[in-house]
VEXLUMDO-835401 format. One record per residue: residue in one letter; y, z, x of N, C-alpha, C, O in turn. Coordinates in nm, 3 decimals, always signed. Example, Ala and Ser with C-alpha at 12.3 -4.5 7.8 and 13.67 -1.06 7.14 Angstrom:
<nodes>
 res     n.v     n.w     n.u    ca.v    ca.w    ca.u     c.v     c.w     c.u     o.v     o.w     o.u
   A  -0.569  +0.780  +1.319  -0.450  +0.780  +1.230  -0.330  +0.780  +1.320  -0.332  +0.846  +1.424
   S  -0.225  +0.708  +1.285  -0.106  +0.714  +1.367  +0.003  +0.787  +1.290  +0.114  +0.804  +1.341
</nodes>
This chain:
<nodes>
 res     n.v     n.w     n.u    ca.v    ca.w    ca.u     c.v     c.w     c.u     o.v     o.w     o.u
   X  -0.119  +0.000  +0.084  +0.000  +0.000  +0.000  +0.125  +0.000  +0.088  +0.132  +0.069  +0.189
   X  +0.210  -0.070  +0.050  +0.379  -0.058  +0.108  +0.461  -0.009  +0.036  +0.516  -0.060  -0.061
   X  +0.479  +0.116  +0.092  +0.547  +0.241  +0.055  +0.721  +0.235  +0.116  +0.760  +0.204  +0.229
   X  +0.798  +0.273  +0.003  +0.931  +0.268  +0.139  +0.973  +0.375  +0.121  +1.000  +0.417  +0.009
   X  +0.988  +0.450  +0.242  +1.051  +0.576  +0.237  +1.188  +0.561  +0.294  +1.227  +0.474  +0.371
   X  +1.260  +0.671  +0.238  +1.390  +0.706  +0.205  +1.451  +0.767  +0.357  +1.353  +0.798  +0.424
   X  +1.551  +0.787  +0.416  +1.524  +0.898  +0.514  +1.708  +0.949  +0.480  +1.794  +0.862  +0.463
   X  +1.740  +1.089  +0.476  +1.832  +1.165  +0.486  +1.849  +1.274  +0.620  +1.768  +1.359  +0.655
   X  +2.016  +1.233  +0.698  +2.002  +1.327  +0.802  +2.007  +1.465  +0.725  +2.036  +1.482  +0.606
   X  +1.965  +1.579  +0.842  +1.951  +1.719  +0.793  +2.092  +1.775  +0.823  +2.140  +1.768  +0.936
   X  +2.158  +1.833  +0.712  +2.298  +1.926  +0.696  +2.238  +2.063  +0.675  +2.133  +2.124  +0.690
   X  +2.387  +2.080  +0.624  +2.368  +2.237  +0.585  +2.318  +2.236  +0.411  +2.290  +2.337  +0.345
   X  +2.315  +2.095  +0.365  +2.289  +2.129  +0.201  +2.124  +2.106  +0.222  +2.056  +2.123  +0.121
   X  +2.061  +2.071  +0.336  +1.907  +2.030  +0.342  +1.843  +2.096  +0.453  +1.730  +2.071  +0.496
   X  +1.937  +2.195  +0.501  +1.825  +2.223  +0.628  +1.676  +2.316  +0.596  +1.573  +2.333  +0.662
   X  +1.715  +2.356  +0.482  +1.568  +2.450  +0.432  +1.501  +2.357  +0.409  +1.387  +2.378  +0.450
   X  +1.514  +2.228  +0.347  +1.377  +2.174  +0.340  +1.327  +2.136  +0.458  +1.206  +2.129  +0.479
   X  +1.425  +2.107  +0.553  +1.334  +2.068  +0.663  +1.298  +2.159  +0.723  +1.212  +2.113  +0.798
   X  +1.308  +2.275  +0.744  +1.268  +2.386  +0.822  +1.081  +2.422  +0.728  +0.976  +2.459  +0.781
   X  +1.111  +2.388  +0.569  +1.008  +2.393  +0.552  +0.900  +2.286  +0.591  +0.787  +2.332  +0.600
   X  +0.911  +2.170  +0.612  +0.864  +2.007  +0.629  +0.829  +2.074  +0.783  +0.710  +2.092  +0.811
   X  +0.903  +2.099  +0.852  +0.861  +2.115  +0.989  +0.758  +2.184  +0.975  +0.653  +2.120  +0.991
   X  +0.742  +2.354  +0.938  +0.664  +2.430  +0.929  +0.509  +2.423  +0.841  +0.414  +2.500  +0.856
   X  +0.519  +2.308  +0.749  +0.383  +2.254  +0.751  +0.299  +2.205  +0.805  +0.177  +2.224  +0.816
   X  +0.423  +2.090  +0.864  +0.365  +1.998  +0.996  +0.313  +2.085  +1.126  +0.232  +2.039  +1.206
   X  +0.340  +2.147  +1.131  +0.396  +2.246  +1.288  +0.370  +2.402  +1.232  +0.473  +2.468  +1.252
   X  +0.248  +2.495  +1.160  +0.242  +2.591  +1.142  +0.239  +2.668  +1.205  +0.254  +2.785  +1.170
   X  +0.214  +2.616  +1.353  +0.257  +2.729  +1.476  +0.328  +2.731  +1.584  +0.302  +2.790  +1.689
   X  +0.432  +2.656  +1.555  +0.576  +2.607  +1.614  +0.695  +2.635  +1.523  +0.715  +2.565  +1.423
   X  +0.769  +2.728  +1.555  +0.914  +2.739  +1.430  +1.054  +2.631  +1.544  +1.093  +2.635  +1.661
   X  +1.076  +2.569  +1.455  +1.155  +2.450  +1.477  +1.296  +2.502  +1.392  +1.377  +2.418  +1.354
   X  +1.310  +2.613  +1.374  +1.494  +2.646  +1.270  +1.544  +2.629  +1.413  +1.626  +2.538  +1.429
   X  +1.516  +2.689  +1.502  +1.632  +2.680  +1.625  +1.686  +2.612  +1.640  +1.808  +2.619  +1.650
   X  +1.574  +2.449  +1.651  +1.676  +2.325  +1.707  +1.726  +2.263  +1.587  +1.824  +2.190  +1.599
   X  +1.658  +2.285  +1.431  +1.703  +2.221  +1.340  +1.860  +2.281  +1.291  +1.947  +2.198  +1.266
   X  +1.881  +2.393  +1.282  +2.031  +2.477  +1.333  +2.133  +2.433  +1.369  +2.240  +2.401  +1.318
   X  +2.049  +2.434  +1.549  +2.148  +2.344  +1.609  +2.232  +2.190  +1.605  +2.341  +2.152  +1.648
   X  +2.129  +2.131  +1.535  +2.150  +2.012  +1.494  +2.273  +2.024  +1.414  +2.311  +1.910  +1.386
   X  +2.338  +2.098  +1.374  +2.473  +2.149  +1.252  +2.579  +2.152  +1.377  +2.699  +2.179  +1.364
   X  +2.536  +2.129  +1.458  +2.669  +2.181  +1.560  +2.640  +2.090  +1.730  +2.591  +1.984  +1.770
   X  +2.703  +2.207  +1.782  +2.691  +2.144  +1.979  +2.609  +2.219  +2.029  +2.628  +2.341  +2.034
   X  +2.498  +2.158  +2.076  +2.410  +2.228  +2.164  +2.480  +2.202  +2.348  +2.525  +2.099  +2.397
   X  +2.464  +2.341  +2.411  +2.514  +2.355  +2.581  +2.423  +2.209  +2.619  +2.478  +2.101  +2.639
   X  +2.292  +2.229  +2.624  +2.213  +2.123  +2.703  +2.201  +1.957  +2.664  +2.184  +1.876  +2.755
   X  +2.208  +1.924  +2.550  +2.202  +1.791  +2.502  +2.320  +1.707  +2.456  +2.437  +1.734  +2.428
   X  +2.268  +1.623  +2.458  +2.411  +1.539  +2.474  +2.374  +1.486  +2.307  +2.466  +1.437  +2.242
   X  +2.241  +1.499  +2.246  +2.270  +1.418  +2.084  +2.180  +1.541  +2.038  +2.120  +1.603  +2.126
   X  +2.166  +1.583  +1.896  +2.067  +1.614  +1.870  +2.062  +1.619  +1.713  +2.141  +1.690  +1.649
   X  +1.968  +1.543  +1.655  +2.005  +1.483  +1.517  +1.835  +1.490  +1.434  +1.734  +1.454  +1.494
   X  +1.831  +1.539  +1.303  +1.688  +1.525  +1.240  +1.745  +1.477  +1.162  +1.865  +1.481  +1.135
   X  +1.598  +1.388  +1.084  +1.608  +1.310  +0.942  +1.503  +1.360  +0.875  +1.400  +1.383  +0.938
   X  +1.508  +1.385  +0.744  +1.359  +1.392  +0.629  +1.344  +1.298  +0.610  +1.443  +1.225  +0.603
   X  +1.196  +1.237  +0.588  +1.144  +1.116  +0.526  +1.128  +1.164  +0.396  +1.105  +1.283  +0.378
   X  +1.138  +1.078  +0.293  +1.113  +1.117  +0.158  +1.038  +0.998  +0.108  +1.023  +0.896  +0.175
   X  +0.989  +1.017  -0.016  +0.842  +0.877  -0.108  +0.928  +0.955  -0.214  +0.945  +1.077  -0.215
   X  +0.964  +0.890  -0.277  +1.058  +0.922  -0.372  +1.140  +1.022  -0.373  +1.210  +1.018  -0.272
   X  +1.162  +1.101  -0.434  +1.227  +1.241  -0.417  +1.111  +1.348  -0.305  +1.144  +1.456  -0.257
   X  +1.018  +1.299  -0.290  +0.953  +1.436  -0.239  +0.937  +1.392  -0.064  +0.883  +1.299  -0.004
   X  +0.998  +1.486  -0.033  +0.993  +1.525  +0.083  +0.830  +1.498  +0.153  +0.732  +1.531  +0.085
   X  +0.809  +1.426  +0.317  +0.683  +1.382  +0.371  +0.690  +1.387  +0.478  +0.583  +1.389  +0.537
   X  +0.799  +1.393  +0.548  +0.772  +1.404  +0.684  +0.916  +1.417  +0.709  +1.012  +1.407  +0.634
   X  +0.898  +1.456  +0.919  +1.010  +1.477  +0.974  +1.081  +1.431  +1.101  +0.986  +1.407  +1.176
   X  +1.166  +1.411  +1.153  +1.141  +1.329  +1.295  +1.295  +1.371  +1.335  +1.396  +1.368  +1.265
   X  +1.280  +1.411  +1.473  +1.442  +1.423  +1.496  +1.449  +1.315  +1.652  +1.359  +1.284  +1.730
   X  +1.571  +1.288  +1.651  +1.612  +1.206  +1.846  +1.677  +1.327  +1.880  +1.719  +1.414  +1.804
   X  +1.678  +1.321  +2.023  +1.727  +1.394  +2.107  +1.812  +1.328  +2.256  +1.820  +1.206  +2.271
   X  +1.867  +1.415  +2.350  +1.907  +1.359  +2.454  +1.951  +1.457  +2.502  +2.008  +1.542  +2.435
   X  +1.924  +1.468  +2.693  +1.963  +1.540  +2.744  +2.131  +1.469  +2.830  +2.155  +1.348  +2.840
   X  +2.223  +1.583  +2.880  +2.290  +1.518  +2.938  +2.263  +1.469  +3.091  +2.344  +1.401  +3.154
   X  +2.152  +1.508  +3.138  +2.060  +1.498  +3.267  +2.052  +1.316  +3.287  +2.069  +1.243  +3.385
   X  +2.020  +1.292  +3.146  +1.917  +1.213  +3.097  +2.013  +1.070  +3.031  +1.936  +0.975  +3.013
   X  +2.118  +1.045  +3.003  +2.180  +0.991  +2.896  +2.121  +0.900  +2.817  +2.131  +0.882  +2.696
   X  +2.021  +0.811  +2.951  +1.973  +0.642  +2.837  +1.854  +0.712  +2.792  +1.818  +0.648  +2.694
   X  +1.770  +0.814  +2.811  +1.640  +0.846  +2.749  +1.688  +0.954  +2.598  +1.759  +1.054  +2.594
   X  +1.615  +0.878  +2.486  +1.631  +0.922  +2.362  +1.485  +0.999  +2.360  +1.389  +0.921  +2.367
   X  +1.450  +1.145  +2.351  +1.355  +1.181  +2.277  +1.308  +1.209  +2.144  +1.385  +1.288  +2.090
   X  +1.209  +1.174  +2.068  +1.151  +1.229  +1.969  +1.107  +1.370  +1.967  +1.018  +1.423  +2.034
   X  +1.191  +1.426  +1.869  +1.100  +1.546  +1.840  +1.058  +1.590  +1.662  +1.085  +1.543  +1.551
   X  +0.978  +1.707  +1.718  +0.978  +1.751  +1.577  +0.921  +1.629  +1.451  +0.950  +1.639  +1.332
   X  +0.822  +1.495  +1.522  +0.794  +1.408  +1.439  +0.696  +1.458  +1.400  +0.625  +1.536  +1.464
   X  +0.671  +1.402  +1.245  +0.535  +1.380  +1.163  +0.513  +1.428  +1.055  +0.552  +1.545  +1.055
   X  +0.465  +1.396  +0.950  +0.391  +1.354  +0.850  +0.327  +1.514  +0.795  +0.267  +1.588  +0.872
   X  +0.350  +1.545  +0.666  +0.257  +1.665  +0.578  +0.099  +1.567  +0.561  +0.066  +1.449  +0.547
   X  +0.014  +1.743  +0.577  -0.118  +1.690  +0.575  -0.162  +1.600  +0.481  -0.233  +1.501  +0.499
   X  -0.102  +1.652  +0.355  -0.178  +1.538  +0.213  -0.084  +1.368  +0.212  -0.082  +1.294  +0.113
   X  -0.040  +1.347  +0.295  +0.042  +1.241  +0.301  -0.019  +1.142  +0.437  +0.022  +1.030  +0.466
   X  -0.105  +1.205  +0.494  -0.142  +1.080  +0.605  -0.239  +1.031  +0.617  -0.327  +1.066  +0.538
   X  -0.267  +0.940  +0.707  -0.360  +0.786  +0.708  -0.307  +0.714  +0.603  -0.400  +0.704  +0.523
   X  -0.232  +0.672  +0.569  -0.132  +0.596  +0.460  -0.007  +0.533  +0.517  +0.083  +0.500  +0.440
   X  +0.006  +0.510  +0.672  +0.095  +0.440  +0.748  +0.227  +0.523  +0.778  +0.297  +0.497  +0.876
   X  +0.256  +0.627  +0.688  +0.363  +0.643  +0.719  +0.460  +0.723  +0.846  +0.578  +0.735  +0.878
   X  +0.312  +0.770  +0.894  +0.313  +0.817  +1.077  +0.428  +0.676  +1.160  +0.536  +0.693  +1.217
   X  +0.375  +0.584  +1.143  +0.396  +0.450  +1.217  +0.539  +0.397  +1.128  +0.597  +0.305  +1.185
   X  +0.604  +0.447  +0.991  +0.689  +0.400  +0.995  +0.821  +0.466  +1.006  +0.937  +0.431  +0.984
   X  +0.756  +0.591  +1.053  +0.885  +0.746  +1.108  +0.925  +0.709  +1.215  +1.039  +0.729  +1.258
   X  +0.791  +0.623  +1.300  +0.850  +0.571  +1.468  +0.914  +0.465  +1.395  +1.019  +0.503  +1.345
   X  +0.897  +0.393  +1.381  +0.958  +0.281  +1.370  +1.138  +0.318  +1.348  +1.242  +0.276  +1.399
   X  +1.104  +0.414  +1.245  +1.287  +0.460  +1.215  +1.367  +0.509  +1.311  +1.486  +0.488  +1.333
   X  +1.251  +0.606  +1.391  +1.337  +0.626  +1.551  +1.366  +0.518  +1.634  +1.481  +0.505  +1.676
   X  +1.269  +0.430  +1.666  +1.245  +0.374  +1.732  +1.441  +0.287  +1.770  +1.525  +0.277  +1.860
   X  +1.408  +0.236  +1.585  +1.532  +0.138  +1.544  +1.680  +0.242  +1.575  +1.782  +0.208  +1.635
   X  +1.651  +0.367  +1.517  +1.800  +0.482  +1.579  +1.842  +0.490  +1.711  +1.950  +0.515  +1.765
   X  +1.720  +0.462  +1.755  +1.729  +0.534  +1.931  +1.827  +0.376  +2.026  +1.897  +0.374  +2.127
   X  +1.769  +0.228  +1.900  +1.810  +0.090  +1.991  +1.954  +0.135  +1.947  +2.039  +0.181  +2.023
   X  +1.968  +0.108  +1.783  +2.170  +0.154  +1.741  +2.212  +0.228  +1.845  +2.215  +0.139  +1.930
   X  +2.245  +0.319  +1.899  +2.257  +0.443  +1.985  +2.265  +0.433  +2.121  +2.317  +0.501  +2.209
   X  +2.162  +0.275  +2.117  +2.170  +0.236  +2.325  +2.097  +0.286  +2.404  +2.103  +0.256  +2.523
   X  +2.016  +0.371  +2.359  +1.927  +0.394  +2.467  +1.836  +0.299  +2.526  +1.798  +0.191  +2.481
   X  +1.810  +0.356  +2.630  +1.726  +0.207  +2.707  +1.590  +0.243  +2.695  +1.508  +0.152  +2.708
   X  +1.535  +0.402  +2.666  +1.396  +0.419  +2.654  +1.375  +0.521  +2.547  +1.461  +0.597  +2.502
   X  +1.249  +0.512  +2.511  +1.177  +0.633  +2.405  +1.115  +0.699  +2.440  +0.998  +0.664  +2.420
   X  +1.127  +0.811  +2.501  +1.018  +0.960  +2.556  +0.965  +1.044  +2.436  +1.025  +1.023  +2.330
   X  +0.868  +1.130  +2.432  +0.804  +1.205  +2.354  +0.664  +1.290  +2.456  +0.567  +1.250  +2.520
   X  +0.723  +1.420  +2.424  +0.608  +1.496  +2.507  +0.498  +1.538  +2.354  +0.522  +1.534  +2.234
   X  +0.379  +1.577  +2.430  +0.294  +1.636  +2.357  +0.187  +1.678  +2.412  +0.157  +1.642  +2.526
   X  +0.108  +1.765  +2.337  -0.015  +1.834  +2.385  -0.120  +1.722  +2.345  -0.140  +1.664  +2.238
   X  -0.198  +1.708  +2.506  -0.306  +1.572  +2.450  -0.423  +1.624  +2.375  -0.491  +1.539  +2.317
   X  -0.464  +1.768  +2.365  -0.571  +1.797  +2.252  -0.518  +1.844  +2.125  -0.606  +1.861  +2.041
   X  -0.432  +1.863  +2.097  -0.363  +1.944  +1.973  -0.343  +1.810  +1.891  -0.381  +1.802  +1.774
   X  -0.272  +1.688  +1.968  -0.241  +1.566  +1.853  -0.301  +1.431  +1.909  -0.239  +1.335  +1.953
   X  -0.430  +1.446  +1.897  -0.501  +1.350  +1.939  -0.500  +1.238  +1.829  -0.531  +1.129  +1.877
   X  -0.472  +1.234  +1.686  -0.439  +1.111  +1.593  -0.318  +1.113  +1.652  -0.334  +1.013  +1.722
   X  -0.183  +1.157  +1.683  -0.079  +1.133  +1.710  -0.037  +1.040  +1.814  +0.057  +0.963  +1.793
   X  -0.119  +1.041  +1.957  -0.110  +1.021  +2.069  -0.206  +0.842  +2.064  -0.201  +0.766  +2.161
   X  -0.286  +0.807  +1.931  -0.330  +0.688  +1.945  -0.225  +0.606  +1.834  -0.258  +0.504  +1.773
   X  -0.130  +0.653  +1.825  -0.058  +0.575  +1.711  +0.064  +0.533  +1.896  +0.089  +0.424  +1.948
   X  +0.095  +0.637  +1.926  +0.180  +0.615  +2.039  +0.161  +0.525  +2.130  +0.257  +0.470  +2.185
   X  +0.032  +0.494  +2.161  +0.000  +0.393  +2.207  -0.011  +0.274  +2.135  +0.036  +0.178  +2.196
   X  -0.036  +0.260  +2.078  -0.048  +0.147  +1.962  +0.077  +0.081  +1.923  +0.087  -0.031  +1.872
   X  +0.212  +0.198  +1.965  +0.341  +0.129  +1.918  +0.324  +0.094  +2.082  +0.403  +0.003  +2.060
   X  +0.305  +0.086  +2.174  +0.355  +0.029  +2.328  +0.376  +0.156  +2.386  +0.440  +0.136  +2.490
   X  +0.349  +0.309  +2.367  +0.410  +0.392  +2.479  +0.285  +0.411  +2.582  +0.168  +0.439  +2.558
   X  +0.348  +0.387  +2.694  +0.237  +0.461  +2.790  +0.240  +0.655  +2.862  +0.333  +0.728  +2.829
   X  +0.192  +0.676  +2.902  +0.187  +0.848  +2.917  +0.143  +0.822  +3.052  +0.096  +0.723  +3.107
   X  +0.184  +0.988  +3.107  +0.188  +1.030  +3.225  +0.170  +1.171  +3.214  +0.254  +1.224  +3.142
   X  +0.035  +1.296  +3.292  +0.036  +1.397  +3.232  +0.189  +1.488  +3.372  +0.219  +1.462  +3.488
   X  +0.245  +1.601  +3.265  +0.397  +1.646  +3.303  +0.337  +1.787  +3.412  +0.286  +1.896  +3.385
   X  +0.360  +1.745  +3.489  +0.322  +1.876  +3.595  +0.447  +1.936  +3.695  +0.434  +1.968  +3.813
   X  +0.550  +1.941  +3.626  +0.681  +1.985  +3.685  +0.626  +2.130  +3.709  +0.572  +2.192  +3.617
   X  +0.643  +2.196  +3.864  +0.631  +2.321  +3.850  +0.723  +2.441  +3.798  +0.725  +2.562  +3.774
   X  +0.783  +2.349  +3.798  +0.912  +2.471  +3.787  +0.903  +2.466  +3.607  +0.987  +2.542  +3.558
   X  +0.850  +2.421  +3.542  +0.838  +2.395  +3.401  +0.728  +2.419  +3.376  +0.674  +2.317  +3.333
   X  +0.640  +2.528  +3.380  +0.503  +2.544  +3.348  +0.472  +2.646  +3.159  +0.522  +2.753  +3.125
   X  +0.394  +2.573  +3.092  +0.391  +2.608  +2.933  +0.192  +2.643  +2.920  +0.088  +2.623  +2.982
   X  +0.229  +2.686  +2.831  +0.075  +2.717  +2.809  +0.035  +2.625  +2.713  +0.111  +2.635  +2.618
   X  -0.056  +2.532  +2.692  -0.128  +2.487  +2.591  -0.245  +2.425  +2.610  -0.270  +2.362  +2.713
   X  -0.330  +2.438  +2.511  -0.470  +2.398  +2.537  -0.553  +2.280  +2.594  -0.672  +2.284  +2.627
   X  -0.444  +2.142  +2.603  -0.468  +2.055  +2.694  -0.339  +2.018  +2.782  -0.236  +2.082  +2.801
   X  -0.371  +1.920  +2.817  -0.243  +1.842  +2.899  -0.130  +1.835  +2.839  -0.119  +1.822  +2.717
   X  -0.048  +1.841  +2.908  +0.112  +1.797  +2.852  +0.145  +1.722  +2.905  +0.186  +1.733  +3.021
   X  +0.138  +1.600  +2.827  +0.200  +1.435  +2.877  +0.260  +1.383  +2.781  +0.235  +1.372  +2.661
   X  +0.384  +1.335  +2.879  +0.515  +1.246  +2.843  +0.464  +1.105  +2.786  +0.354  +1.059  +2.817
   X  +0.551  +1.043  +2.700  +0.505  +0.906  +2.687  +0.628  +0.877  +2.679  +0.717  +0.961  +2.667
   X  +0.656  +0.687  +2.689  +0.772  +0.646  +2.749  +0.736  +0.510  +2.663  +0.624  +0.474  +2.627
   X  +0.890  +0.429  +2.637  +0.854  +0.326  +2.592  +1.029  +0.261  +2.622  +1.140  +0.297  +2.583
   X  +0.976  +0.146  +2.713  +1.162  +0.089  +2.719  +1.178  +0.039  +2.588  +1.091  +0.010  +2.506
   X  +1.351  +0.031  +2.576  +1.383  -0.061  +2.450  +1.466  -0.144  +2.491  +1.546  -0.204  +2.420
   X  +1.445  -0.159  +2.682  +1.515  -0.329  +2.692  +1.413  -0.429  +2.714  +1.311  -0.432  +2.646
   X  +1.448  -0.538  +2.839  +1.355  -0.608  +2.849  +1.300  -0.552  +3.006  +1.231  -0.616  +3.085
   X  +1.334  -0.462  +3.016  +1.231  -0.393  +3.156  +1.109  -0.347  +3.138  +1.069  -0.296  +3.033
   X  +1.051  -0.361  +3.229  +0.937  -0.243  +3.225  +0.966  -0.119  +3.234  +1.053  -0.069  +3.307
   X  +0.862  -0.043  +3.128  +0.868  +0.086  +3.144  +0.883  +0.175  +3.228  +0.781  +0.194  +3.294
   X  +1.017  +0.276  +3.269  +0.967  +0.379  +3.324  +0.927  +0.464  +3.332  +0.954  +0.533  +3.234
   X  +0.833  +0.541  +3.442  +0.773  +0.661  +3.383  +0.862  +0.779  +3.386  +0.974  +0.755  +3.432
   X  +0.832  +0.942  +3.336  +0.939  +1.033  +3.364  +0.904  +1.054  +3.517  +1.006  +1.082  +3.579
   X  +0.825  +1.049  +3.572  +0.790  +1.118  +3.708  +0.821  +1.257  +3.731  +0.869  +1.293  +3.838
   X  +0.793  +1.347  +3.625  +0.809  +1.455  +3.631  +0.940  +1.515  +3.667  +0.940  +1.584  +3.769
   X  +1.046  +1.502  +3.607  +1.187  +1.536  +3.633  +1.188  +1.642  +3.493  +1.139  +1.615  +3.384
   X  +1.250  +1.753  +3.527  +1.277  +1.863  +3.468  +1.267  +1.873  +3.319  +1.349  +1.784  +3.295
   X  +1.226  +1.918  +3.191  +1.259  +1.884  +3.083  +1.279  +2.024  +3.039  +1.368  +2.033  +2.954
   X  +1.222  +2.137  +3.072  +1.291  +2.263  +2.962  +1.223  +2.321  +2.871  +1.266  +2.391  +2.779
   X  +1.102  +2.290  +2.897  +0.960  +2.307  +2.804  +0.937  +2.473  +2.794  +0.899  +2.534  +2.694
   X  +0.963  +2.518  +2.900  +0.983  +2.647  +2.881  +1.046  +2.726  +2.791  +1.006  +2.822  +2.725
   X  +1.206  +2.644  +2.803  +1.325  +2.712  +2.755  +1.290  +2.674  +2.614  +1.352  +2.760  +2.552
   X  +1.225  +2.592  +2.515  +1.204  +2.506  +2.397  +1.097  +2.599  +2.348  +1.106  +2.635  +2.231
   X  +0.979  +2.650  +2.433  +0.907  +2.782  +2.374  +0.954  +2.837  +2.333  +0.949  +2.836  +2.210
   X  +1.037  +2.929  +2.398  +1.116  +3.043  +2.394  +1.218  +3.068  +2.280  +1.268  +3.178  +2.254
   X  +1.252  +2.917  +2.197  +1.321  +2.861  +2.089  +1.255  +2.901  +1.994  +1.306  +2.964  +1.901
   X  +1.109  +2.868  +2.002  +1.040  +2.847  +1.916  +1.020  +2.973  +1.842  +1.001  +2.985  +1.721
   X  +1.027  +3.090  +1.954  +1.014  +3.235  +1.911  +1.143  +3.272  +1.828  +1.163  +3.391  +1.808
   X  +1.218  +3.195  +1.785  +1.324  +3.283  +1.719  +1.291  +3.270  +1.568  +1.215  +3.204  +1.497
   X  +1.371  +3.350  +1.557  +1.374  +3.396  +1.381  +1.511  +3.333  +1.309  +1.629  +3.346  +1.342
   X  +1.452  +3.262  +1.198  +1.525  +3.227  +1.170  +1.691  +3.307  +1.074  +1.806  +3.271  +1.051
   X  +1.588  +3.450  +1.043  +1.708  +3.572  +1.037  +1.801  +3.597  +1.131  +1.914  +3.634  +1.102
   X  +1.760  +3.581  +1.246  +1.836  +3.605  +1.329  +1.974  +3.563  +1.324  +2.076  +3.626  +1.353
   X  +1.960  +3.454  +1.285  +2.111  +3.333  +1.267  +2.178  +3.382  +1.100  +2.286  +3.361  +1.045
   X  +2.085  +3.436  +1.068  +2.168  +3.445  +0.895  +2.180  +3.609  +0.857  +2.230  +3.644  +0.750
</nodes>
């Protein structure tokens, strides 16, 4: 079926739904920190923006870009993907696609996305499938706990070949440590 979904950036009149959308997707990752921040200026990034996907009125998924100021032409994905009763139905592949197309408007020259290679193993064959290639992230100075590898994937959006990250700093630490907050804390 060809489904078209809707997509709305996240304000202050929508950030609960996405904080809830995240937290389905992501039941053991709290994402209010960066979705928050997204209302304002974050110290470290130079963009930081989420959208809800919607199938009519109902809310399905989530996807935000990112950018460091380290970093300017690399746009990251975060915070992507799809509620459980909503997938294998394409619409994984057409959340990238919406980044994909935000990240070209915007100028970036590439698409990064980290992830855990056993935690999103359907995730990581769609990534390939759009053109990203991976590299596993062994920055020492950036060391995280998770149950498999943590590898970057990369995808140019000129006519170059891809580059890889080669392990240059990302903050994976400091983005845990996000993850631990409460979202009382702020309210």
């Amino acid at each position: 079926m060809n489904y078209l979904l809707k997509y709305k950036k996240v304000t202050k009149q929508n950030i609960d739904t996405a904080i809830k959308i995240q937290n389905i997707i992501f039941p053991e990752e709290n994402g209010a920190k960066n979705l928050i921040d997204s209302l304002g200026k974050h110290e470290y990034r130079k963009e930081l923006c989420w959208w809800i996907a919607f199938l009519n009125e109902k809310p399905i998924g989530i996807v935000g870009l990112y950018s460091y100021h380290e970093y300017p032409d690399d746009a990251f994905m975060g915070w992507y993907g799809v509620i459980p009763n909503e997938r294998q139905k394409g619409f994984g592949g057409k959340l990238f696609d919406f980044f994909e197309k935000k990240a070209k408007q915007k100028n970036y020259k590439h698409i990064r996305l980290y992830t855990d290679d056993l935690e999103n193993l359907e995730a990581t064959k769609l990534y390939y499938k759009k053109g990203m290639i991976s590299e596993e992230y062994l920055n020492e100075d950036d060391k995280i706990d998770s149950k498999g590898k943590i590898l970057i994937f990369s995808k140019s959006l000129t006519k170059k070949p891809t580059e890889k990250w080669n392990n240059k700093y990302l903050g994976l630490t400091k983005q845990v440590e996000r993850q631990n907050y409460s979202i009382e804390d702020n309210f």
